[in-house]
C-alpha positions, 0 to 999 in steps of 0.5 A: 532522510536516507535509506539503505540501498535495495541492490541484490547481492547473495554473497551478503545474505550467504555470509550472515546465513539468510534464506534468500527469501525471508527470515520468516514465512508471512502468508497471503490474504484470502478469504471471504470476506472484503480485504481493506488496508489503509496506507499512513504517508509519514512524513513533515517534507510532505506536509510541507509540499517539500516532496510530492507524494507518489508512494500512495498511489503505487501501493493503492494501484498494486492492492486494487490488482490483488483485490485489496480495497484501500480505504483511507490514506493518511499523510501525518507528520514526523511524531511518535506519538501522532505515529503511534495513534495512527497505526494503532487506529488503522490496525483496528480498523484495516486488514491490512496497514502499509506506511511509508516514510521515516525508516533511516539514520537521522533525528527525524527517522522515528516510524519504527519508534512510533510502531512500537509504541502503538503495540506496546512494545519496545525496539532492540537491535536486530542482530539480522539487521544490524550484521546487514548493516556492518556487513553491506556497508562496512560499519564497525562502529556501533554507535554509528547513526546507520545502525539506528535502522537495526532498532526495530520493535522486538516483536517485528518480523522481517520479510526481504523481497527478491528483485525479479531480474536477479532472482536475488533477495534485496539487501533490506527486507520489510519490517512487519508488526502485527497487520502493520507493514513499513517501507520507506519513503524514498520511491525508488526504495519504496518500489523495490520493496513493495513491487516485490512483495506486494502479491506474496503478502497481500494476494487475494482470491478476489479481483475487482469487475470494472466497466465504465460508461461514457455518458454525453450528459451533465450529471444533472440528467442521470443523478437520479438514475445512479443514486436509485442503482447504487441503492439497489446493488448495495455491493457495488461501487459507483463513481461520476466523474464530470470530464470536458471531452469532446464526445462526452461530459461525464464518465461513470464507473461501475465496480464489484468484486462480482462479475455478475453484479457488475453486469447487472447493476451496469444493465439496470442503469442503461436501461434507466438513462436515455439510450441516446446519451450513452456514447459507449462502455467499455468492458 
C-alpha cells in the first residue's frame, strides 16, 4: 500500500486555486457533554503482525490532550463490507471516528469504498484531487492507478492541514464524511495529517485532571477501598496497575475532566488506605 507524499508545496495549491487551509471550514468540538471517538486500524498486514500498529496510540495520545476520550479502537481487515459495518457502528455509537490505513492505488485500498458504502453513498472522482494528482506527480493518464485516490464518496469534504515549519498546507488533505474522518496507514503520513489537524478538528473545552498514586501494597490490600471510591465518584476514572518497582508494587490513577472531583475522589481514597503504604502522588 502507498500513499501520496504529505510535502508542503504553495505553488501546487496556488496553480489548482486551493485556499491553503482547507476546501471547506469543519468546526471543532465543544460542549457539555463527554466528547468520544472510537479509532478503526484497516488493515490484513496488521492482523497479520506484518506491520506494528503505531497509529492508534498517536492519535488516542493527541485526542486525551483535546479532552477527547477514545473509547474503543478496532483493527479489522481489508474488506468492504467488514469496513462499511464498522464505520456505520462506530459513527452511531462515537462523537467522533478516525480510521487509519487502506487509502492508496492498489486492489487492497478500499477504506473510502467502505466509507461510502456505510452512508449510502457512492464515490466520484474529486475534480480536487484528482487535479493534485495530475498536478504533483504529473499523471496525465486517466486510468493511472494513482488516481484511484481521487474516488472518494461524492458527499466527503476535504480538510488539508498546514505543516507548522512551512506554514504551507500539506499536499493531501483529510477526507471527511459525516462524524467519520480518514487518514492513511503509513505513520510518517499518518502524523503529518492527524498532527496537524488533530486541535482545529477535535479541540474541546474540557481536559482531563490525572493524578496517580504510588502504593507499596499488592492489590489485594486496597481492591476493597478502590471499588467502594470508584462507586461513589461515578464520574471519575480509576485504574490499578500492579508493577515490579523497587518502592512500589501498584500505581494508581485517578482521572476526570473535573479538577475538584479529581481531588476529591483522590483525598477520599487516601484516607481509607493505610497511610503507611502510599509511597507518594504525583500532581
Amino acid at each position: 500500500m502507498t500513499f501520496l507524499n504529505f510535502c508542503s508545496r504553495r505553488t501546487l495549491f496556488s496553480s489548482i486555486g486551493l485556499s491553503t487551509t482547507s476546501t471547506q471550514r469543519c468546526s471543532s468540538s465543544s460542549s457539555s457533554k463527554s466528547t468520544t471517538a472510537g479509532i478503526i486500524v484497516i488493515g490484513n498486514e496488521i492482523l497479520k503482525a506484518q506491520v506494528r500498529d503505531t497509529n492508534s496510540h498517536f492519535i488516542c495520545k493527541h485526542l486525551y490532550r483535546c479532552g477527547v476520550r477514545v473509547e474503543k479502537i478496532s483493527v479489522i481487515s481489508d474488506n468492504v463490507d467488514e469496513i462499511a459495518q464498522e464505520i456505520k457502528e462506530f459513527s452511531g455509537r462515537y462523537t467522533h471516528v478516525i480510521t487509519s490505513g487502506g487509502i492508496g492505488p492498489t486492489h487492497d485500498d478500499v477504506t473510502y469504498e467502505g466509507l461510502a458504502q456505510a452512508f449510502h453513498d457512492t464515490l466520484h472522482r474529486n475534480p480536487t484531487l484528482a487535479e493534485i494528482i495530475r498536478t504533483y506527480f504529473g499523471v496525465e493518464d486517466p486510468s493511472s492507478p494513482a488516481y484511484k485516490l481521487a474516488y472518494i464518496p461524492k458527499k466527503a469534504v476535504l480538510k488539508f492541514g498546514i505543516n507548522k515549519a512551512t506554514s504551507l498546507p500539506l499536499n493531501f488533505p483529510c477526507v471527511i464524511l459525516n462524524n467519520v474522518y480518514v487518514f492513511p496507514g503509513s505513520p510518517v503520513f499518518l502524523q503529518a495529517g492527524f498532527g496537524s489537524l488533530y486541535k482545529v478538528l477535535f479541540n474541546t473545552d474540557k481536559r482531563f485532571v490525572h493524578q496517580e498514586l504510588y502504593i507499596n501494597a499488592t492489590e489485594s490490600v486496597f481492591a476493597d477501598a478502590l471499588t467502594a471510591v470508584s462507586k461513589e465518584f461515578p464520574k471519575v476514572i480509576f485504574g490499578s496497575y500492579p508493577e515490579g518497582a523497587s518502592d512500589h508494587k501498584a500505581r494508581i490513577t485517578i482521572e476526570s475532566d473535573s479538577e475538584a472531583d479529581t481531588k476529591r475522589a483522590v483525598d477520599k481514597f487516601c484516607s481509607m488506605i493505610p497511610s503507611e503504604i502510599i509511597v507518594r502522588r504525583s500532581e
